[in-house]
Each structure stands twice: as structure tokens, then as C-alpha cells.
C-alpha positions as MATLAB code, in Angstrom:
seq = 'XXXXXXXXXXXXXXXXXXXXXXXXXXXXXXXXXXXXXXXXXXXXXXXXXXXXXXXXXXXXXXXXXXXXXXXXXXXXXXXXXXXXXXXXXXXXXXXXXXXXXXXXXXXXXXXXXXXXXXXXXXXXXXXXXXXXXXXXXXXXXXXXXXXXXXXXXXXXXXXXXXXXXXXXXXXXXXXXXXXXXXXXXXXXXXXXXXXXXXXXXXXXXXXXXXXXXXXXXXXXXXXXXXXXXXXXXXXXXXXXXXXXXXXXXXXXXXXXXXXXXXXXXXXXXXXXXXXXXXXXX';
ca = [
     -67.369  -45.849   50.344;
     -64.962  -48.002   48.635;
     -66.874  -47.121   45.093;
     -66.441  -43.463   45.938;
     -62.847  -43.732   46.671;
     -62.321  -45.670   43.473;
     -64.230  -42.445   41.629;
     -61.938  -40.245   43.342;
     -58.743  -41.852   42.477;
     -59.794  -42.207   38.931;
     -60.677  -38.237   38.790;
     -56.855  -37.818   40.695;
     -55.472  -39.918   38.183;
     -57.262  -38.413   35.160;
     -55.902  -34.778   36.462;
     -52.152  -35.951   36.871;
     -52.265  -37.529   33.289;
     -53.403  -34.661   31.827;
     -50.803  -32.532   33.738;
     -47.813  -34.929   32.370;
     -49.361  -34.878   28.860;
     -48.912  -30.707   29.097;
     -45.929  -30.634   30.493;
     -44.424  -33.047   28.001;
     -45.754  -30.699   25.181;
     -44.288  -27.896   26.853;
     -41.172  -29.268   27.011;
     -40.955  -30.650   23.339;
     -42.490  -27.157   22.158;
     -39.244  -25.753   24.655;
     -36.922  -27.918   22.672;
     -37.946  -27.217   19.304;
     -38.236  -24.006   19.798;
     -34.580  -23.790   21.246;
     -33.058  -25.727   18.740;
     -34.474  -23.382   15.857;
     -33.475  -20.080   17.660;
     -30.375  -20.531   19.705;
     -28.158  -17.889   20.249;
     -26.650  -16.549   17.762;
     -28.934  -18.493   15.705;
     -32.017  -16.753   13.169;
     -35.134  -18.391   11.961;
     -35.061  -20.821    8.519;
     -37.003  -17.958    6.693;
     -34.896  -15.292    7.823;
     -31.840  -17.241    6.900;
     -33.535  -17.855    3.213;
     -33.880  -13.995    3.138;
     -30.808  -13.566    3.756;
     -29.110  -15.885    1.076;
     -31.498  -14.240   -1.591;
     -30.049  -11.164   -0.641;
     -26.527  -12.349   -0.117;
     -26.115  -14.217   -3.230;
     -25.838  -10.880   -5.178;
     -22.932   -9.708   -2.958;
     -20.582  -12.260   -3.061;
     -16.836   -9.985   -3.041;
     -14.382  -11.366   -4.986;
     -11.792  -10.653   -1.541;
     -10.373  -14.007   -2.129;
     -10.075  -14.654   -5.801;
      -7.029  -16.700   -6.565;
      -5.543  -14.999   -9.635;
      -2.664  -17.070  -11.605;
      -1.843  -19.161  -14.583;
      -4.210  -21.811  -13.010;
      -7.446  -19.486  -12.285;
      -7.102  -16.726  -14.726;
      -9.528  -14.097  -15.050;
     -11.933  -13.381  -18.261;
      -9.689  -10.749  -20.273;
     -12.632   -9.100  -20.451;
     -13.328   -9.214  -16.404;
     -13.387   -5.598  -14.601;
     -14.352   -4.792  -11.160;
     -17.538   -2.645  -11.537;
     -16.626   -0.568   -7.914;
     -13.418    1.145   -8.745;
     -12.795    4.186   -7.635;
      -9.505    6.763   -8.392;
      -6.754    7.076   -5.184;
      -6.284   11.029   -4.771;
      -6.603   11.748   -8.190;
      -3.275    9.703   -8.972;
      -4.485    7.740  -11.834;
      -4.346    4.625   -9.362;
      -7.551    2.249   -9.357;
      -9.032   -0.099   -6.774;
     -12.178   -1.376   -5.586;
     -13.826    0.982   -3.155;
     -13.681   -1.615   -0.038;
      -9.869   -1.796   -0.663;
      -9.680    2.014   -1.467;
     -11.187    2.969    1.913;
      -8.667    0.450    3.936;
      -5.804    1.947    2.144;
      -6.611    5.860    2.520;
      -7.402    4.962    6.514;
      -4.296    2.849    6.595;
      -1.779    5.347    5.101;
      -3.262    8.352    6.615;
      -2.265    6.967    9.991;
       1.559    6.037    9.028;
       4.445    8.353   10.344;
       6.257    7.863    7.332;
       4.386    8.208    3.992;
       4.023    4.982    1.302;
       3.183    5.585   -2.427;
       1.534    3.832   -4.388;
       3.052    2.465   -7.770;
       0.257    0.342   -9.092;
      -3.642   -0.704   -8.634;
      -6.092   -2.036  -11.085;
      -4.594   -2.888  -14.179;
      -6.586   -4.213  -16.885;
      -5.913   -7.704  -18.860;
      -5.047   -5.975  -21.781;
      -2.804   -3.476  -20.327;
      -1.212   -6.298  -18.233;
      -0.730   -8.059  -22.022;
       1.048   -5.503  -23.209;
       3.654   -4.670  -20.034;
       3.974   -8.500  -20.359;
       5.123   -8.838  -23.955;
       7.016   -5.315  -23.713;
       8.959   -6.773  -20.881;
       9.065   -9.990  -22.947;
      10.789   -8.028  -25.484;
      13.296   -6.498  -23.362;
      15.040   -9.835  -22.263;
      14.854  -11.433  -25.574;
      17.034   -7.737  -26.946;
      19.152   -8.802  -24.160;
      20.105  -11.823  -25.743;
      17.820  -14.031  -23.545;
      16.963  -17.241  -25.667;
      12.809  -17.599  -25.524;
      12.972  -20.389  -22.784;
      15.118  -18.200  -20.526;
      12.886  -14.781  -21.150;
       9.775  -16.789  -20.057;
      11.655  -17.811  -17.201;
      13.056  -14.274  -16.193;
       9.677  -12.646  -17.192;
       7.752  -14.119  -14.195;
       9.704  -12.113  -11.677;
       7.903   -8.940  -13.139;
       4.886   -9.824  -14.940;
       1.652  -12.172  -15.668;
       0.301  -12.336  -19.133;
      -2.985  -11.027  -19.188;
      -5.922  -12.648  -17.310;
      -3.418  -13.630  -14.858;
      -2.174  -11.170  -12.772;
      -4.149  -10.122   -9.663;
      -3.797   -6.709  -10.433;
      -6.836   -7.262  -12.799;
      -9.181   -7.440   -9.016;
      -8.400   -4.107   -8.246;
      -7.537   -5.364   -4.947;
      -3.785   -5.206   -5.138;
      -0.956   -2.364   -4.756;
       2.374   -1.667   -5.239;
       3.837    0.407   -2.777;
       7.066    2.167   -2.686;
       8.863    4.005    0.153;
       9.820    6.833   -2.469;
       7.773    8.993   -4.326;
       9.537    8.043   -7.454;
       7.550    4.946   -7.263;
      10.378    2.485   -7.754;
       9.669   -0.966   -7.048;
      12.638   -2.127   -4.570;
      12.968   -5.855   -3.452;
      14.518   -4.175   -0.346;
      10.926   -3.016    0.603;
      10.539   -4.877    3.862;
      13.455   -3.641    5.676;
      12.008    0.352    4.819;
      10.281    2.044    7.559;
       6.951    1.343    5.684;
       7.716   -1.894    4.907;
       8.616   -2.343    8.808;
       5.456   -0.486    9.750;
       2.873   -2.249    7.110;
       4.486   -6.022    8.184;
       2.446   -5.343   11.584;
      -0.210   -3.299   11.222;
      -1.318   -3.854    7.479;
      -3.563   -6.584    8.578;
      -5.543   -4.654   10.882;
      -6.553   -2.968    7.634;
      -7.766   -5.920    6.221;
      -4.463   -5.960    4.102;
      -1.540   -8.893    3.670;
       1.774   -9.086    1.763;
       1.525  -11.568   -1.154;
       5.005  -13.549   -1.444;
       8.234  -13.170   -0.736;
       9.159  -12.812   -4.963;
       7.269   -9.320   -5.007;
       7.884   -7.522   -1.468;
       5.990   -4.695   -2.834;
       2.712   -5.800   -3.081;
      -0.103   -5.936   -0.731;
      -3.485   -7.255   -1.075;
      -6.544   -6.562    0.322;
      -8.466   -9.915    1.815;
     -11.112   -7.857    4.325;
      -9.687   -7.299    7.730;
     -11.326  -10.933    9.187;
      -9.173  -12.680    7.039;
      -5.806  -10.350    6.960;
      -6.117  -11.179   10.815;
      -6.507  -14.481   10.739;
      -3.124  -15.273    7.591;
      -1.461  -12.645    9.582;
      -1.679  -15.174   13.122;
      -1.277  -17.907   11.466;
       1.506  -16.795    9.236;
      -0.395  -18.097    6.242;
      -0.516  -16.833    2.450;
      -3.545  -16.397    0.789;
      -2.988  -19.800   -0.900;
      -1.992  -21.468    2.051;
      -5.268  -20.112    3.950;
      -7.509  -21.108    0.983;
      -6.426  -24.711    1.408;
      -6.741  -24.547    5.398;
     -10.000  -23.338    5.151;
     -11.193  -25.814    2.511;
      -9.434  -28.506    5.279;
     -11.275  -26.939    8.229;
     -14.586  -26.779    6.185;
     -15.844  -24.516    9.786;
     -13.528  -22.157   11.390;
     -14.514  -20.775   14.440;
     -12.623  -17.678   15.747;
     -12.583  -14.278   17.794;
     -11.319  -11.302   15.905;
     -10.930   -7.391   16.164;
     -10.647   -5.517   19.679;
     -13.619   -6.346   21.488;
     -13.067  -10.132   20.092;
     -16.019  -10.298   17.988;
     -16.822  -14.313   17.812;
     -17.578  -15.335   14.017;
     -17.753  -19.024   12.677;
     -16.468  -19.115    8.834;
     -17.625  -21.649    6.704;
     -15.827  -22.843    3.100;
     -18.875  -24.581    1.224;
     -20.178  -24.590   -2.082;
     -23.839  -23.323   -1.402;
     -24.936  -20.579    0.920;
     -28.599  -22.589    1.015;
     -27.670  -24.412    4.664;
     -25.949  -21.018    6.497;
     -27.308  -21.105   10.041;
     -26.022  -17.870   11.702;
     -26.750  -14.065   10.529;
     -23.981  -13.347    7.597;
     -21.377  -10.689    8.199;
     -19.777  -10.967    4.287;
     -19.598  -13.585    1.681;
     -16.341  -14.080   -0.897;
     -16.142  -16.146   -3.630;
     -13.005  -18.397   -4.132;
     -13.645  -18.441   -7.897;
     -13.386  -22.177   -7.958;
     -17.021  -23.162   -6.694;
     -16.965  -22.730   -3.682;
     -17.949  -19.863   -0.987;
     -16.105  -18.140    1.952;
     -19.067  -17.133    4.495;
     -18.504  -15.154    7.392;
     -20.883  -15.274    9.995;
     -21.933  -13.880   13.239;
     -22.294  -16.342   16.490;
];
């Protein structure tokens, strides 16, 4: 009896063993399985798909443009398209936020400027240039005026096609008093939803389109465009909730989109090596 016993514990024992081996492989298969695919979350190959497909639409939303990160002369946006057969020029993204925007305003804006090219920029530059030194300005002083209005070529944001001037008269006169119009007033709160922000206080005029992710997130914090390129690139991951229905995306400033892992909404460039990548979460 006691041999039979032992026979039967041994076959008990055998069956409980092999019942904690499969659950334990259940449960590691659980957790790897989890941590690959958690919500939010897509599988390594998808994510490789998607950087393959991403890397050849990287925007240029939030190219710095100045006398330290000046543009090719040669550079021109390959997407513009005409504003109501004005003569005015901007990427097609930026076009479509600024018909929506304007078509909804009580009191019409015009706009005085879009895509200018290096060259033309150049020339507006050295013609202004000009002007001052007929004045009497001495060269140091007329390079010191000069900035107020213009860029030399290659270093005016203009060049993106992402920035306009807009007037609150069809005469398309660029007033420092801007802000305090009733467009000015209107576009200080609502621009942003439109993906749009005001650039600095020197140029009241000018608004430039960032993609309406971003627009929201300067416009809460209060930042400009160069202030929120340095926050990001001090946050390295931003998570945040934005539109209506508080759509939750996680932003990442890197310098490779190889190690993204959430589905990408939009990628820009910063046009110093690194990458702005909007995700979904």
C-alpha cells in the first residue's frame, strides 16, 4: 500500500509541476506580449513601416528661419498654392488653415505678404537698404534700422511659405498698431485654433503657421516659436491633451525617428538635426 501511495503522489506531483510550468509560460507569453502591444502602442514592424514612410514627410512647420539658420537661396517649398487668385503664395497646409480661418471672421483681414523667394527678399532688402542710406543714415545705422523691415535673403521666414502679413485694410498697409484692430483682437484668440501664432512683438503683422498641435500648445503656454523649440528640446517627451474632444498625444524632440513607439500623427523638422514627432497614445 505504502508503494502505491508513493506512485500516486509522484503521478500528483508530476501533474501539478507540469501545471506551474504552463502557467508560468502563460504568464511570461502574457507579459511579453503586453509589453510589445500596449495601448496605444503598435508592433516593432509596424512602427518600422511607418518611419519608412514617414521619413519622406517630414513638414518643415517648425523651421527656424534667421541670420543663424538661413535657408539655401535656392530653397522653395514644392506645395505652394495661390490665395484667391491674389498673387499671394503659401504652402497648401497653411493655405487651407488660413481660407477656414478668415472665412469665419466677422470682420475681414487681408493679406499683404506670403511666400517670398530669397532672391526677391534680396532685393526688398538692399532697396530698403538704399532708402536709409539716401536718408543720410551712415552704413552702421541703415543695418541697424533695416532689421525692423527686412532679412537679407535666405533669412527671412517668408522664404517657408508658411508666413503672412495681414492687414486690417484692404490697402494692405503694414500697421504696428495691428493688435489693438478688431482682427488683430480676434486672431490673438482664436488664430491658434487654426494652427496659427503671432511671431514677435517687432512685426505685429505677421502670423505663422506651426500646425494647430503646436499653435495650441505656444498659445497656453505663452511661448514663441523659439522659446517652444528650446522647451521641447528641454522636455525631450511632452505629453499633452489637445483639440475639443482632448485628443491625448505624446511629442517627442529627437534626432532619429528609428525608436518612435506610438502610431505617428505628423513629423516636422527643426532644421538643426533634430525631429519634432507627434504621436498618438
Amino acid at each position: 500500500m505504502r508503494r502505491r501511495g508513493n506512485k500516486m503522489d509522484r503521478k500528483l506531483f508530476g501533474a501539478l509541476l507540469f501545471g506551474a510550468v504552463a502557467l508560468i509560460v502563460l504568464l511570461i507569453t502574457v507579459v511579453i506580449v503586453d509589453k510589445k502591444n500596449k495601448p496605444g502602442q503598435v508592433p516593432e514592424d509596424v512602427v518600422e513601416d511607418e518611419v519608412d514612410s514617414w521619413t519622406e514627410k517630414v513638414t518643415n512647420w517648425l523651421w527656424m528661419v534667421d541670420e543663424e539658420h538661413a535657408l539655401p537661396i535656392s530653397f522653395e517649398p514644392d506645395n505652394l498654392e495661390e490665395l484667391e487668385n491674389t498673387g499671394i503664395r503659401l504652402q497648401t497646409e497653411a493655405l487651407k488653415a488660413f481660407t477656414q480661418m478668415t472665412s469665419v471672421m466677422d470682420t475681414p483681414v487681408f493679406a499683404a505678404n506670403g511666400y517670398i523667394s530669397a532672391s526677391a527678399q534680396q532685393n526688398l532688402y538692399e532697396s530698403k537698404f538704399q532708402e536709409f542710406l539716401d536718408e543720410g543714415y551712415t552704413q552702421e545705422r541703415a543695418a541697424m534700422a533695416i532689421k525692423e523691415y527686412y532679412s537679407p535673403g535666405g533669412q527671412d521666414e517668408h522664404q517657408l511659405g508658411l508666413t503672412v502679413d495681414v492687414c486690417a485694410d484692404s490697402e494692405r498697409k503694414l500697421d504696428y498698431e495691428f493688435r489693438s484692430t478688431d482682427q488683430g483682437r480676434w486672431l490673438s484668440e482664436h488664430a491658434w485654433e487654426y494652427g496659427f501664432v503671432f511671431r514677435s512683438e517687432s512685426k505685429p503683422w505677421q502670423i505663422r503657421y506651426v500646425g494647430d498641435v503646436h499653435a495650441q500648445i505656444m498659445h497656453e503656454q505663452g511661448l514663441s516659436l523659439e522659446e517652444y523649440l528650446s522647451y521641447l528640446q528641454e522636455k525631450g517627451t511632452l505629453y499633452v491633451s489637445v483639440g475639443q474632444a482632448n485628443l491625448d498625444l505624446v511629442i517627442y524632440y529627437t534626432d532619429t525617428l528609428d525608436k518612435i513607439p506610438f502610431a505617428i500623427k505628423e513629423v516636422s523638422g527643426d532644421n538643426n538635426g533634430h525631429y519634432i514627432v507627434t504621436c498618438y497614445r
